[in-house]
C-alpha positions as CSV (number, residue, x, y, z in Angstrom):
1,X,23.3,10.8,17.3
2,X,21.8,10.0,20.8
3,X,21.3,6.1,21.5
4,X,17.6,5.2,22.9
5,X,16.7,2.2,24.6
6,X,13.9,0.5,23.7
7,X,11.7,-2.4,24.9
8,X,8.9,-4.0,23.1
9,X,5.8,-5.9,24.8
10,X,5.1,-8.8,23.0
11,X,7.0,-10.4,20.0
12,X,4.6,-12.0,17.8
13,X,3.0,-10.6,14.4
14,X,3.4,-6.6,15.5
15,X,6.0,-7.2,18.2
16,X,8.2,-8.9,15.3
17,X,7.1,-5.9,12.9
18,X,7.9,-3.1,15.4
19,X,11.5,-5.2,16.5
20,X,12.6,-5.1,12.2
21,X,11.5,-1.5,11.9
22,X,13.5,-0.1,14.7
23,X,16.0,-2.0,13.6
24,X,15.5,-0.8,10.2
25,X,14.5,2.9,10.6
26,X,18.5,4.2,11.7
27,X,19.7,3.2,8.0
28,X,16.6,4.2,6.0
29,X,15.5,7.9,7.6
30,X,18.6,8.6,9.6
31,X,17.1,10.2,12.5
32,X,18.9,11.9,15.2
33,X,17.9,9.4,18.0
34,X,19.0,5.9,17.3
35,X,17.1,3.3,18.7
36,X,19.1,-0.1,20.7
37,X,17.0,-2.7,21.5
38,X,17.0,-3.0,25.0
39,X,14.4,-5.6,26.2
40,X,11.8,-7.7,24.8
41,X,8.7,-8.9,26.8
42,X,6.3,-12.1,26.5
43,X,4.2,-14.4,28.1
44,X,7.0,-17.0,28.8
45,X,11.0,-16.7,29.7
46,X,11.2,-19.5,26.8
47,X,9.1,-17.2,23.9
48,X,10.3,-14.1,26.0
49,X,14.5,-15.8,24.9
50,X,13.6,-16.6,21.3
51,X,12.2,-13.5,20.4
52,X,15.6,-11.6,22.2
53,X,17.7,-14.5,19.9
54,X,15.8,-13.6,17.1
55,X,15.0,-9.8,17.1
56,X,18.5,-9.3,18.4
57,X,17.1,-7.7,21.6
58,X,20.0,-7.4,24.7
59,X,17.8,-9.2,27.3
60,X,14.6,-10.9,27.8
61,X,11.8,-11.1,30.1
62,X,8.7,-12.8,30.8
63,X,7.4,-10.4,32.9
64,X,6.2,-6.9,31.4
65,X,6.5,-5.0,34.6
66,X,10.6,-5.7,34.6
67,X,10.8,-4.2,30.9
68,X,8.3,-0.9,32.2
69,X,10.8,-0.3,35.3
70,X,13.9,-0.9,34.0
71,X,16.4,2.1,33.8
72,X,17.6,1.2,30.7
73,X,14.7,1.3,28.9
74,X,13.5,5.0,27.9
75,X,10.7,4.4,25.6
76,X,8.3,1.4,25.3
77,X,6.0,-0.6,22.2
78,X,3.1,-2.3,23.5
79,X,2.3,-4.8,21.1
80,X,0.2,-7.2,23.0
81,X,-3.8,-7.9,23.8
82,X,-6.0,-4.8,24.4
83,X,-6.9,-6.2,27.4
84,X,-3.5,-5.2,28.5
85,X,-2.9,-2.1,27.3
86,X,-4.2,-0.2,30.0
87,X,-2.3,-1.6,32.5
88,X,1.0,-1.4,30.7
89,X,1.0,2.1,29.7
90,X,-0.1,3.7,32.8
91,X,2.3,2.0,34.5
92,X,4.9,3.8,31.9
93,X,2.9,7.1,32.1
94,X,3.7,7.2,36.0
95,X,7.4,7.0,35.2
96,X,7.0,9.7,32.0
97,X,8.2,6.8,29.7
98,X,6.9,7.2,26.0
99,X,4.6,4.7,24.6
100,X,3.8,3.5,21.5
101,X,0.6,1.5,21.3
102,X,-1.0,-0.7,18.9
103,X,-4.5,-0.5,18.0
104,X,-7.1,-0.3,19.4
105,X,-6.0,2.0,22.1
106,X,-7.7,-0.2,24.9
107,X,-10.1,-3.3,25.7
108,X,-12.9,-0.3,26.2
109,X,-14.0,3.2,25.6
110,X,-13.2,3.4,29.7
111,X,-10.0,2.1,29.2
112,X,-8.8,4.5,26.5
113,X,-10.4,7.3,28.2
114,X,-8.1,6.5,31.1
115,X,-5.1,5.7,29.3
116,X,-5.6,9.7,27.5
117,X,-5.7,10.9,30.8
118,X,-2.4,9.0,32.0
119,X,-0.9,10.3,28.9
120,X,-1.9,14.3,29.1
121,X,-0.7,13.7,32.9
122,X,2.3,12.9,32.2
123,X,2.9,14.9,29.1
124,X,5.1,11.8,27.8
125,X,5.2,11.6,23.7
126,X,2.2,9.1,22.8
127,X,1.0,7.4,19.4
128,X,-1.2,5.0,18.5
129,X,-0.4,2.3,15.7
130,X,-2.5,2.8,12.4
131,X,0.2,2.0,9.8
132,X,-1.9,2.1,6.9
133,X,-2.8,5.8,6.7
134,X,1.0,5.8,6.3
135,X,1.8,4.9,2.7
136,X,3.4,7.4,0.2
137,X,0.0,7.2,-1.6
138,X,-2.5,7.8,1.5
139,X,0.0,10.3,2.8
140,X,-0.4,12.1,-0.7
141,X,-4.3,11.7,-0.4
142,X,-4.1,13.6,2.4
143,X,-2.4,16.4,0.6
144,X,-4.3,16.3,-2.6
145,X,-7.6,17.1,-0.2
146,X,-5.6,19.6,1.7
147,X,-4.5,21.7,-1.1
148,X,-8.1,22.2,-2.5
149,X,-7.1,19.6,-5.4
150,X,-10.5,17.7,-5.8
151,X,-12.6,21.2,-4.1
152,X,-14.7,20.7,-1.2
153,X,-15.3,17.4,-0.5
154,X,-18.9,15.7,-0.4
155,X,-18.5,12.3,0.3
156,X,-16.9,9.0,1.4
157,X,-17.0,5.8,1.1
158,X,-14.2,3.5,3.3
159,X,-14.0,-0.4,3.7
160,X,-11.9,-2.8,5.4
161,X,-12.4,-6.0,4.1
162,X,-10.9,-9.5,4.1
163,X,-11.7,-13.3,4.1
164,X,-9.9,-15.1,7.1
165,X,-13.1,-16.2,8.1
166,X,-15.5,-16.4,4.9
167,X,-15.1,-20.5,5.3
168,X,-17.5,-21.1,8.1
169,X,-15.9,-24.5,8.6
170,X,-12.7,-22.2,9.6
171,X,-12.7,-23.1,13.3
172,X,-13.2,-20.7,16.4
173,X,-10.0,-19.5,18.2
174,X,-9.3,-16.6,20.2
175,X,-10.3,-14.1,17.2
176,X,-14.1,-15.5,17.5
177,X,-14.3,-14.5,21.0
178,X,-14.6,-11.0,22.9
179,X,-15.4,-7.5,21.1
180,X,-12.6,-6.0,21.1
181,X,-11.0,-9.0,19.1
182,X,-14.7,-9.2,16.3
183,X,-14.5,-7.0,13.0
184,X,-15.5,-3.5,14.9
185,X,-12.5,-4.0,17.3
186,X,-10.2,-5.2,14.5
187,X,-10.1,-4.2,11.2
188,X,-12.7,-1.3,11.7
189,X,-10.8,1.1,13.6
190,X,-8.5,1.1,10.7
191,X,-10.8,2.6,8.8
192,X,-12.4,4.7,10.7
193,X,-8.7,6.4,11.6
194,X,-8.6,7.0,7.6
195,X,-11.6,8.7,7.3
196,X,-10.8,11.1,10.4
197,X,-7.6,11.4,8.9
198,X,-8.9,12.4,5.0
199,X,-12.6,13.6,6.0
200,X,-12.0,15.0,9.9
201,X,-14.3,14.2,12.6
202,X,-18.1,12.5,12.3
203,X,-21.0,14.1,14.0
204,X,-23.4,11.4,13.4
205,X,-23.9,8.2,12.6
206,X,-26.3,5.3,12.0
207,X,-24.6,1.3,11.9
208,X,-25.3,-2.4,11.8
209,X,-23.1,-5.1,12.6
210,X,-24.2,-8.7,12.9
211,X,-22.5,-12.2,13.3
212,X,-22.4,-14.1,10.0
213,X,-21.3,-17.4,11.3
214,X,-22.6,-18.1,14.9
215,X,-21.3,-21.5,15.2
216,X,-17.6,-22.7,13.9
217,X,-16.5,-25.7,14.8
218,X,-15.0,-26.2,18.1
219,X,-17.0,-23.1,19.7
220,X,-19.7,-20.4,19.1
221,X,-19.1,-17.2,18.2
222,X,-19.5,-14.1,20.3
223,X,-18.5,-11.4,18.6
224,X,-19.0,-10.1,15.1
225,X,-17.9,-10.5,11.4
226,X,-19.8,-7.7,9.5
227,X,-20.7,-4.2,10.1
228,X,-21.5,-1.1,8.4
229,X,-22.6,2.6,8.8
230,X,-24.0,5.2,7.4
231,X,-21.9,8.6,9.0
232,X,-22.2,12.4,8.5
233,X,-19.1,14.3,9.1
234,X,-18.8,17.8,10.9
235,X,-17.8,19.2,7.5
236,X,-20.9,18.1,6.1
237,X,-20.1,15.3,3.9
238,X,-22.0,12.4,3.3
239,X,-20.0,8.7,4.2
240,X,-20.8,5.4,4.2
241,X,-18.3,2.2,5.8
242,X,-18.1,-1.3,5.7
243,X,-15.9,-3.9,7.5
244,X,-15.8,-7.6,7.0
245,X,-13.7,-10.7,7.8
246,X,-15.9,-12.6,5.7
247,X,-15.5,-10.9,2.6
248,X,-15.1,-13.9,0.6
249,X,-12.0,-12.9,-1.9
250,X,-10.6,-9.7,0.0
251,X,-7.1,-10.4,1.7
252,X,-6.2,-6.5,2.1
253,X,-9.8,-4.7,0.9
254,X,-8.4,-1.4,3.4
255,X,-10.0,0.9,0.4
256,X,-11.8,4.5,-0.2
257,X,-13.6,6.4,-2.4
258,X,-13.7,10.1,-1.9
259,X,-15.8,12.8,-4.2
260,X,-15.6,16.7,-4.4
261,X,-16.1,19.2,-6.1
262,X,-13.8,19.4,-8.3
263,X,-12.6,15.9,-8.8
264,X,-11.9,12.4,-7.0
265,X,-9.5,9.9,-5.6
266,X,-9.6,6.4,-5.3
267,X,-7.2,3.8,-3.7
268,X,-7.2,0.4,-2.6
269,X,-4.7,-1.2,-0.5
270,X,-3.9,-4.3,-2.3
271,X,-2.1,-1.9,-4.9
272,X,-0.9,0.2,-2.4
273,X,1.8,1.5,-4.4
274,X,-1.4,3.9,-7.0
275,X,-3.6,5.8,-6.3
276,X,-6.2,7.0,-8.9
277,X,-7.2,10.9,-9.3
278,X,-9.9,12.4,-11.8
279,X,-9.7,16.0,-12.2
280,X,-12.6,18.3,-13.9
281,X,-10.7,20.7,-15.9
282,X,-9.1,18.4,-17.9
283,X,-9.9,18.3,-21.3
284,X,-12.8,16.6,-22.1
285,X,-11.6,14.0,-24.6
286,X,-9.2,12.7,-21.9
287,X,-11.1,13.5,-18.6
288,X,-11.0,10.4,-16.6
289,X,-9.0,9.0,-13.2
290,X,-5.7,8.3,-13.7
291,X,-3.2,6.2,-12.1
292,X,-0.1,7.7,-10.4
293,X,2.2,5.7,-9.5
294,X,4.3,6.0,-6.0
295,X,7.6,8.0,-6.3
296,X,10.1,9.9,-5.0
297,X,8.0,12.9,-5.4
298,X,5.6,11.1,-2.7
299,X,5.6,11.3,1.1
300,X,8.5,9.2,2.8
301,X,9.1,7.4,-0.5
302,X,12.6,8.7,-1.4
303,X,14.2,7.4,2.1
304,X,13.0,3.6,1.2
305,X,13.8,4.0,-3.0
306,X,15.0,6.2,-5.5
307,X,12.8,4.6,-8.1
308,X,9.3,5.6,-9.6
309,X,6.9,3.2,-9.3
310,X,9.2,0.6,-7.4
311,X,6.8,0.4,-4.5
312,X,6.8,0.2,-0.7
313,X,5.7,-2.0,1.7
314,X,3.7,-3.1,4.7
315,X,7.1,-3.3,6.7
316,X,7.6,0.1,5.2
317,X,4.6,1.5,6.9
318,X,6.0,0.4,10.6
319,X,9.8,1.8,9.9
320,X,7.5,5.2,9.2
321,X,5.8,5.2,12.3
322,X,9.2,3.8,14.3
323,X,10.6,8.1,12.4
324,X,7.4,9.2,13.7
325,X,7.6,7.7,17.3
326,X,11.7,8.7,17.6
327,X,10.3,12.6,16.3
328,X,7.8,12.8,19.0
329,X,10.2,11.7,21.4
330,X,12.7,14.3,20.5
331,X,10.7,17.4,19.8
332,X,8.4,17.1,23.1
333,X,5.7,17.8,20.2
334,X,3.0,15.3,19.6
335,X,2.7,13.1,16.4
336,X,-0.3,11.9,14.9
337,X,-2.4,10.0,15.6
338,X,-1.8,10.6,19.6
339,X,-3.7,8.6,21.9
340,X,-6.5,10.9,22.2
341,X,-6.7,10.3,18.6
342,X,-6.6,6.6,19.1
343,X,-9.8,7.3,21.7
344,X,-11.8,9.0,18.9
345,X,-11.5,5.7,16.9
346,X,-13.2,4.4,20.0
347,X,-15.5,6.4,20.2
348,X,-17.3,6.1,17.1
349,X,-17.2,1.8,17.7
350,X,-18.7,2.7,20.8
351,X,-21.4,4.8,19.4
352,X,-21.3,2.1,16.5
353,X,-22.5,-0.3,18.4
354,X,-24.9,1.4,20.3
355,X,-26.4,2.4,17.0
356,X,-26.7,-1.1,16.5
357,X,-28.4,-1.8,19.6
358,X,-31.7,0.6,19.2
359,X,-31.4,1.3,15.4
360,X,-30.9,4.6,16.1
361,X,-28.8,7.3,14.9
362,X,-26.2,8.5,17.3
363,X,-24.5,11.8,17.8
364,X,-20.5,11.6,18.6
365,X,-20.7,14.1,21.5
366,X,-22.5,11.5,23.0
367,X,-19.5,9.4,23.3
């Protein structure tokens, strides 16, 4: 086993989440590099020394440019705004530090562009954080469409949907201002990774988005709350999206339908632990989608619990892509999703909103 420093930007929600799962991910997948935590980052020395207390980080720092430089530090997690992220890791790049970066890849198309071209130059291991593609059950989605299960494939149907803001008397914070913090910047990219994931790339597509609640109380509201899209996707299937933060009775609605051929799958990430398949040959009489339950037999379950049906969790999905990270790092070979594969999320909410725009329908070469 080979010790790795690591330092983490940021240490609120995801800087917290990414702190537990190194912690976590020695003990649960045993990988051959073992990660110390080295330094944490934030926007004060006195947030910057309770996260170290609490995350059991060695030292602290209030300024991020310290953690990028330091020699002990060989990999970095950059868990803070998107405006920052561009910034941070080429900065890292330029040293041939790895970097692990939350979603979305950058404040911008521009800035992800650039940060993709920081990466190939420096041919550092890079990934982008879209945990939820990462359960046992998407993972085995994956497969099912892989392995010809459900035939060829003829359409899609993807939301991301919750109800933070459903109350319009919720009032405006930092979340109700700038794009890259509205629905298309926050929950829709984790969507839109699924369906390149399950459905490969789009060609075309056609969206709306629009602001629900303009005013809140103690601001107005700049960006948005609602979108959707009609898509085709280079294989020739059909899809249709939606994302929402007002979805009034949603808390986790990160959910897909997917047809073929020969059968179907369904999930829905508030039982993220099932996933539903209908087959065609089966017999008639007892033809219909049936639940399967999360097991050993299941991607990455067995290395969390030995029981059927026991379940993982959103913690879970982090300590997966902590393996992943540590993999990339040790092979030289990248792990998916990459940040070029973090700037073809971008792209389509680019050409998302440009759709939007002229009501037109946009090709993705555009973009």
């Amino acid at each position: 086993m080979t010790e790795i420093g690591i330092g983490i930007l940021g240490g609120g929600y995801m800087g917290k989440a990414h702190a537990a799962a190194m912690a976590a991910v020695g003990p649960v997948f045993n990988p051959t590099l073992r990660p110390r935590l080295e330094m944490v980052a934030a926007s004060s020395t006195e947030s910057a020394e309770r996260y170290r207390a609490a995350y059991g980080f060695q030292r602290a720092t209030d300024n991020w440019r310290v953690l990028v430089n330091d020699p002990k530090v060989d990999a970095l997690v950059i868990a803070t705004p998107q405006e920052t992220h561009r910034e941070i890791a080429e900065a890292a790049f330029a040293l041939k530090k790895p970097v692990f970066c939350e979603k979305p890849l950058g404040a911008s198309l521009n800035d992800s562009a650039a940060m993709v071209v920081a990466a190939d130059a420096s041919g550092a291991p890079n990934m982008v954080g879209f945990n939820y593609i990462r359960t046992p059950a998407s993972q085995f989605a994956c497969q099912l469409i892989a392995d010809g299960v459900i035939g060829d494939v003829t359409w899609f149907r993807g939301e991301h949907t919750e109800d933070f803001y459903s109350d319009p008397k919720e009032p405006a914070s930092w979340r109700t201002t700038g794009m890259a913090n509205g629905t298309m910047g926050d929950l829709a990219p984790h969507m839109i990774n699924a369906a390149l994931a399950l459905m490969g790339p789009i060609a075309k597509l056609s969206a709306q988005v629009e602001t629900v609640h303009k005013d809140r109380p103690g601001g107005t509201v700049t960006n948005d709350d609602q979108a959707q899209m009609m898509c085709r996707f280079e294989n020739g299937a059909m899809g249709h999206m939606y994302f929402s933060r007002v979805a009034t009775g949603r808390k986790m609605g990160y959910a897909y339908e997917i047809t073929g051929t020969k059968g179907a799958i369904r999930f829905d990430q508030e039982d993220q632990n099932a996933l539903w398949l209908y087959r065609m040959d089966e017999p008639e009489a007892t033809r219909g989608f049936t639940k399967i339950l999360t097991g050993p037999a299941h991607p990455n379950y067995v290395a969390f619990c030995q029981g059927p049906g026991h379940g993982t969790g959103y913690q879970d999905q982090i300590i997966i892509e902590a393996r992943d990270f540590l993999r990339a790092i040790e092979t030289g070979k990248p792990v998916w999703p990459t940040f070029r594969d973090g700037h073809d999320v971008n792209r389509v909410v680019t050409a998302a909103h440009a759709s939007n725009e002229d009501g037109s329908w946009k090709d993705l070469n555009s973009f």
